[in-house]
N, CA, C and O of each residue as an XYZ file, in Angstrom:
448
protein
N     102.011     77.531    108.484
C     103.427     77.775    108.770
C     104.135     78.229    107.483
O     104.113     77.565    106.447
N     104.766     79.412    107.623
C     105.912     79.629    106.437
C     107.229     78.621    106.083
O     108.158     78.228    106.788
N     106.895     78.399    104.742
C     108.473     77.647    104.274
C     109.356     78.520    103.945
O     109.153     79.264    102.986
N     109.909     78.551    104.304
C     111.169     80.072    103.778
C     112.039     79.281    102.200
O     112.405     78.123    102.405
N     112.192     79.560    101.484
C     112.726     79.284    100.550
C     113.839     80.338    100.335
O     113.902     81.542    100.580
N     115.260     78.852     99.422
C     116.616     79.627     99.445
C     116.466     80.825     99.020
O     115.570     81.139     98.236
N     117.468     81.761     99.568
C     117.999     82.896     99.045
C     117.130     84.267    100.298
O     117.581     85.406    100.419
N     115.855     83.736    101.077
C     115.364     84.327    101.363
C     116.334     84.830    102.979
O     117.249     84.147    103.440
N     115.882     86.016    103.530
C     116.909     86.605    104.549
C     116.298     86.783    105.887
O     115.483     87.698    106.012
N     116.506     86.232    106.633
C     115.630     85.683    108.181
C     116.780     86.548    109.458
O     117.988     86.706    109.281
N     116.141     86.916    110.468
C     116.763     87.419    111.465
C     116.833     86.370    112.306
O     115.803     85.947    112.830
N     117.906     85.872    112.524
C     118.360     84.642    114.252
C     119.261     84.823    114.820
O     120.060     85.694    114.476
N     119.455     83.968    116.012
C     120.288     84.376    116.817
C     121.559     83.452    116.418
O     121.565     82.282    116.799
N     122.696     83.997    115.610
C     123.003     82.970    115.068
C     125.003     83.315    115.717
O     125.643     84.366    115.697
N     125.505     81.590    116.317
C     126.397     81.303    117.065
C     127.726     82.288    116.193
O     128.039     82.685    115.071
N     128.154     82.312    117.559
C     129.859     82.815    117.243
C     130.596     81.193    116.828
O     130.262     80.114    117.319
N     131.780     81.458    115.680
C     132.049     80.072    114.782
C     132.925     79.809    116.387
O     133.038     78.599    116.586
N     133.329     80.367    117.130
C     133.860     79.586    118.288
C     132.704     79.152    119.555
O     133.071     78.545    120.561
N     131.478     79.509    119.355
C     130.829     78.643    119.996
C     130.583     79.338    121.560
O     129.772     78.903    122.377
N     131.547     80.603    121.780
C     131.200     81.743    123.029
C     129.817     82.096    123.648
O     129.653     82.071    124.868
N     128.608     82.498    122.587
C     127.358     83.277    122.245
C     126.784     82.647    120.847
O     127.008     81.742    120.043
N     125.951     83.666    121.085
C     125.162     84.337    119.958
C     125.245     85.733    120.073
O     125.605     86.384    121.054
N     124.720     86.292    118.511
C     124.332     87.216    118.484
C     123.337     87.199    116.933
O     123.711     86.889    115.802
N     121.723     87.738    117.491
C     121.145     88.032    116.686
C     121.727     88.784    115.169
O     122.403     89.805    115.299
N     121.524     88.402    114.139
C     122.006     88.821    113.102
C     121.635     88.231    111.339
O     121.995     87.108    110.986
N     121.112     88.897    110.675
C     120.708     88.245    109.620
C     121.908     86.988    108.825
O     123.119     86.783    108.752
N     120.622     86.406    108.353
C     121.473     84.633    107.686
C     120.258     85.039    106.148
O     119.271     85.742    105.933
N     121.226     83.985    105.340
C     120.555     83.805    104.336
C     120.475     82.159    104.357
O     121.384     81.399    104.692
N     118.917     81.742    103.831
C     118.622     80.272    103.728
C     119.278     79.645    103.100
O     118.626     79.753    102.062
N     120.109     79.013    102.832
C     120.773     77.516    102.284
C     119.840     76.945    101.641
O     119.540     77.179    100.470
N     119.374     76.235    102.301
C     118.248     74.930    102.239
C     117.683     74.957    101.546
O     117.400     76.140    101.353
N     116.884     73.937    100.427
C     115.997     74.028     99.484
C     114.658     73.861    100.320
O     114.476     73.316    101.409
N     113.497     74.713     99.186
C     112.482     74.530     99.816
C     111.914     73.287    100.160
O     111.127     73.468    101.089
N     111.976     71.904     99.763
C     111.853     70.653     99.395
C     112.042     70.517    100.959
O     111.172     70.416    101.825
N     113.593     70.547    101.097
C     114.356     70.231    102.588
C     113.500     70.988    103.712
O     113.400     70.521    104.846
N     112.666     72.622    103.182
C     112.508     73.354    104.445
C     110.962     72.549    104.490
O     110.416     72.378    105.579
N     110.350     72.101    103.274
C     108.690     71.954    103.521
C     108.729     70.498    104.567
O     107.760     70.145    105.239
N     109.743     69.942    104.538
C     109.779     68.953    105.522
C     110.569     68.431    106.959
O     110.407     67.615    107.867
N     111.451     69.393    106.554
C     112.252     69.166    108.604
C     111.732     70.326    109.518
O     111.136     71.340    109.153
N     112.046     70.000    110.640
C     111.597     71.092    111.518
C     113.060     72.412    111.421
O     112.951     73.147    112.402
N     113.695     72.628    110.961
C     115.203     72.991    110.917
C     115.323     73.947    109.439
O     114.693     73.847    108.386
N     116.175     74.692    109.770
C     116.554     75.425    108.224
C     117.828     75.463    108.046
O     118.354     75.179    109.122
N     118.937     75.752    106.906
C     120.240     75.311    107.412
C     120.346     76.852    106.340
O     119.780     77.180    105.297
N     121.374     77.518    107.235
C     121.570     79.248    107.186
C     123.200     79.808    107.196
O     124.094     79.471    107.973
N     123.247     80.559    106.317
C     124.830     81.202    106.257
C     124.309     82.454    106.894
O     123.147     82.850    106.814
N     125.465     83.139    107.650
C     125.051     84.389    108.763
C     125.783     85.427    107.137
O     126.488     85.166    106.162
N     125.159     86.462    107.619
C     125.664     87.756    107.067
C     125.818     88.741    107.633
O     124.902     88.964    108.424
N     127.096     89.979    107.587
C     127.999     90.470    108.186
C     128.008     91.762    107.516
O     128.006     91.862    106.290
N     128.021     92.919    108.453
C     128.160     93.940    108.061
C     129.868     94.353    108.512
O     130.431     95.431    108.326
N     130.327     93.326    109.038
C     131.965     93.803    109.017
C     132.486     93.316    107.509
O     132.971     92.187    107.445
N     132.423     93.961    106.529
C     132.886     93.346    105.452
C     134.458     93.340    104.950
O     134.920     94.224    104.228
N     135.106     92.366    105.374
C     136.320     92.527    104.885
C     137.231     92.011    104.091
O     138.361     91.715    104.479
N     136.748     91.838    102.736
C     137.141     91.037    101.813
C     137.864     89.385    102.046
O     138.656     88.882    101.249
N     137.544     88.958    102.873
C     137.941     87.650    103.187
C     137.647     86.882    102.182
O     136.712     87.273    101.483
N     138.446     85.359    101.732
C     138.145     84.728    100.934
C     136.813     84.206    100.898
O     136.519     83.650    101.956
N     135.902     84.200    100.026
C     134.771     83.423     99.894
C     133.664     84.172    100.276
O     132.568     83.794     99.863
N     133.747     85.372    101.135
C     132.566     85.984    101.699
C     131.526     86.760    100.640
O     131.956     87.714     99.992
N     130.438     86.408    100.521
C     129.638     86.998     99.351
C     129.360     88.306     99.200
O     128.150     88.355     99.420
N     129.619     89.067     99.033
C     129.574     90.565     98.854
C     128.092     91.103     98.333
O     127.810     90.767     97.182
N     127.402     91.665     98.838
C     125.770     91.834     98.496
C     125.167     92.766     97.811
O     124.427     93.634     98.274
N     125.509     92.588     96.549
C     125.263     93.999     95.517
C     123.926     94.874     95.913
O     123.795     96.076     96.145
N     123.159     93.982     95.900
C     121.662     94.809     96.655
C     120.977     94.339     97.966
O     120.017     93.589     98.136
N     122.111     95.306     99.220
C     122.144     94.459    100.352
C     119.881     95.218    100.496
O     119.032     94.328    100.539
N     119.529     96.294    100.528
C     118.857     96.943    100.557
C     117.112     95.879    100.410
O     116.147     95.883    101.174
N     117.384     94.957     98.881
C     116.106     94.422     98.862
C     116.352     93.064     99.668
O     115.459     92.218     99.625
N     117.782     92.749    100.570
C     117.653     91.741    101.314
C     117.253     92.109    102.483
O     117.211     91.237    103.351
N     116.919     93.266    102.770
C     116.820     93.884    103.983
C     117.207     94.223    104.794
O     116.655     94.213    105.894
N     118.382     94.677    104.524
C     119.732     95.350    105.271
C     119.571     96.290    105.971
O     118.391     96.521    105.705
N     119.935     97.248    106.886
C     119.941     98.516    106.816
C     121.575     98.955    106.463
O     121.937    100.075    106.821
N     122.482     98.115    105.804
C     123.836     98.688    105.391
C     124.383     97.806    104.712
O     124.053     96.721    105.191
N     125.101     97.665    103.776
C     126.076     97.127    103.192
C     126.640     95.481    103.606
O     127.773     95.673    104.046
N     126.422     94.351    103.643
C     126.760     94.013    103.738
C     127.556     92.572    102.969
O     127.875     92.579    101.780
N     127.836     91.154    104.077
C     128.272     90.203    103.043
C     128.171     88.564    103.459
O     128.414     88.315    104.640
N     127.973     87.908    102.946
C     127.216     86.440    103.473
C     128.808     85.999    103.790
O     129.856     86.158    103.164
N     128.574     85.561    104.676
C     129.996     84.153    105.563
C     130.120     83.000    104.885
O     129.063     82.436    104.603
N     131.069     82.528    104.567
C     131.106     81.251    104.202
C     131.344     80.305    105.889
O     132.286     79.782    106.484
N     129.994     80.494    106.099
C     129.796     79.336    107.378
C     128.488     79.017    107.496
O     127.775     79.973    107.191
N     127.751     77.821    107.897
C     126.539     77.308    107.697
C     126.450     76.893    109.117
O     127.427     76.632    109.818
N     124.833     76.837    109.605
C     124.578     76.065    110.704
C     123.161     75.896    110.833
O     122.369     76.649    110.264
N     122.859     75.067    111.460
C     121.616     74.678    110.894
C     120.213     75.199    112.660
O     120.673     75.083    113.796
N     118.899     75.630    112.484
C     118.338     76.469    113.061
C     116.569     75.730    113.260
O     115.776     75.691    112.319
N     116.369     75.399    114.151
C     114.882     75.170    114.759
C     113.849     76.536    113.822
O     114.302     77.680    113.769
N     112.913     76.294    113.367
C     112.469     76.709    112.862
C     111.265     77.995    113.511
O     110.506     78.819    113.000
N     111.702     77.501    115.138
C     110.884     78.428    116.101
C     111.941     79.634    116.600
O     111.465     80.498    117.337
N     113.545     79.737    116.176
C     114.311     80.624    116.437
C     114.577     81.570    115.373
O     115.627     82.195    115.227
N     113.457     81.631    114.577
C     113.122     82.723    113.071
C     112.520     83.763    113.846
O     111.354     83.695    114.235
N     113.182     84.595    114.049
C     112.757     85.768    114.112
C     111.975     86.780    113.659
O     111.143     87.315    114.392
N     112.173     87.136    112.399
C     111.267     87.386    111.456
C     112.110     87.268    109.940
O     113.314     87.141    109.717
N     111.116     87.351    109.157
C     112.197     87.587    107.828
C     112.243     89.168    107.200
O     111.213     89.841    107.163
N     113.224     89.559    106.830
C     113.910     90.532    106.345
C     113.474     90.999    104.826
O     112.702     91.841    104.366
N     114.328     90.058    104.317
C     113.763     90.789    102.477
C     114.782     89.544    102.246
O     115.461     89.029    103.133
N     114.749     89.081    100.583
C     115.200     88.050    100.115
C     116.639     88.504     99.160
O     116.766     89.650     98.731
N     117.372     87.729     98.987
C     118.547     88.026     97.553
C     117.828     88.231     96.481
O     116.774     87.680     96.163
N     118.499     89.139     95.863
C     117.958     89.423     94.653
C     118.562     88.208     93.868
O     119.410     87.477     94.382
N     117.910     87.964     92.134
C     118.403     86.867     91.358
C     120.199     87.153     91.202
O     120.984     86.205     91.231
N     120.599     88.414     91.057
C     122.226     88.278     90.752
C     122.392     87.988     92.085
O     123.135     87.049     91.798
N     122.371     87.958     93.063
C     123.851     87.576     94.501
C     122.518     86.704     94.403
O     121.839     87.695     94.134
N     121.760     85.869     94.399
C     121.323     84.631     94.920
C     122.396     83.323     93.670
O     122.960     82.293     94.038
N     122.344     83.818     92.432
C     123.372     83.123     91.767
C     124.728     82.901     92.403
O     125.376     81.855     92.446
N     125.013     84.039     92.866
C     126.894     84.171     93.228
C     126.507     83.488     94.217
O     127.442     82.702     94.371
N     125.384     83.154     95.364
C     125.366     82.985     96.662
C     125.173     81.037     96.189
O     125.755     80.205     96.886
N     124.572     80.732     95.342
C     124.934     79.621     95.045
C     126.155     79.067     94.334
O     126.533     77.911     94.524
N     126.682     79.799     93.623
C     127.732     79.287     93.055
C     128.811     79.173     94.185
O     129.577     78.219     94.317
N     128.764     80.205     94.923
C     129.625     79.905     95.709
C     130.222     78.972     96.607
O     131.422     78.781     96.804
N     128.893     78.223     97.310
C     128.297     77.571     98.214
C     128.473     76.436     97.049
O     128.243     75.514     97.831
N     128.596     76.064     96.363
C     128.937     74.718     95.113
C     129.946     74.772     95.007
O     130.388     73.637     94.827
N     131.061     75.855     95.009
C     132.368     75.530     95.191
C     132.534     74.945     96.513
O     132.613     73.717     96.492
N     132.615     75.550     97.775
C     133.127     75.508     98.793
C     132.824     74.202     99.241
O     133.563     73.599    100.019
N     131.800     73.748     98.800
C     131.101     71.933     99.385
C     131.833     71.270     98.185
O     131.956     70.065     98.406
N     132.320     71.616     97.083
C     132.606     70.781     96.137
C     131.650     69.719     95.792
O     131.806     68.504     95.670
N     130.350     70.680     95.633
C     129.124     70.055     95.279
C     129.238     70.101     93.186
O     129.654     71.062     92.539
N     128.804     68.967     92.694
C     128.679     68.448     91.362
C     127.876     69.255     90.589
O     127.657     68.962     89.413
């Protein structure tokens, strides 16, 4: 079985924040590998090709080696995913937006 480790970019079917649907759409992993080598679950921020400078949304300097086919920008919203609703994986963050993609994600939790 694959452990997906953070930063890496997975295709799921991932909820509308009101809870309407889904819609398939790339997420980037949260989760440390530690957390993924042992729950059945991965915990995932969706990413968005509607990019519209909203507060907090990560902007993806090299959407291309995450496996994009366009431009896009990580959500500041998390939810967590059965490990059998991985679709496939995409391509990973590069080291600069996997930094911003953590720093960010340490503000917003007001993690130490």
């Amino acid at each position: 079985m694959t452990t997906y480790r953070q930063g890496d970019v997975l295709l799921v079917p991932f909820p509308f924040t009101d809870q309407s649907g889904v819609k398939q759409r790339p997420a980037v992993v949260l989760s440390g590998v530690d957390y993924n080598r042992t729950h059945p679950d991965l915990i995932l921020a969706p990413i968005t090709s509607q990019v519209t400078n909203v507060l907090d949304e990560i902007l993806l300097t090299d959407w291309k080696s995450a496996g994009l086919l366009k431009p896009g920008a990580v959500k500041p919203v998390v939810s967590s995913f059965e490990l059998t609703l991985v679709r496939k994986q995409l391509g990973k963050l590069t080291a600069k937006d996997l930094q911003l993609f953590r720093a960010t994600f340490k503000r917003i939790l007001e993690l130490k």
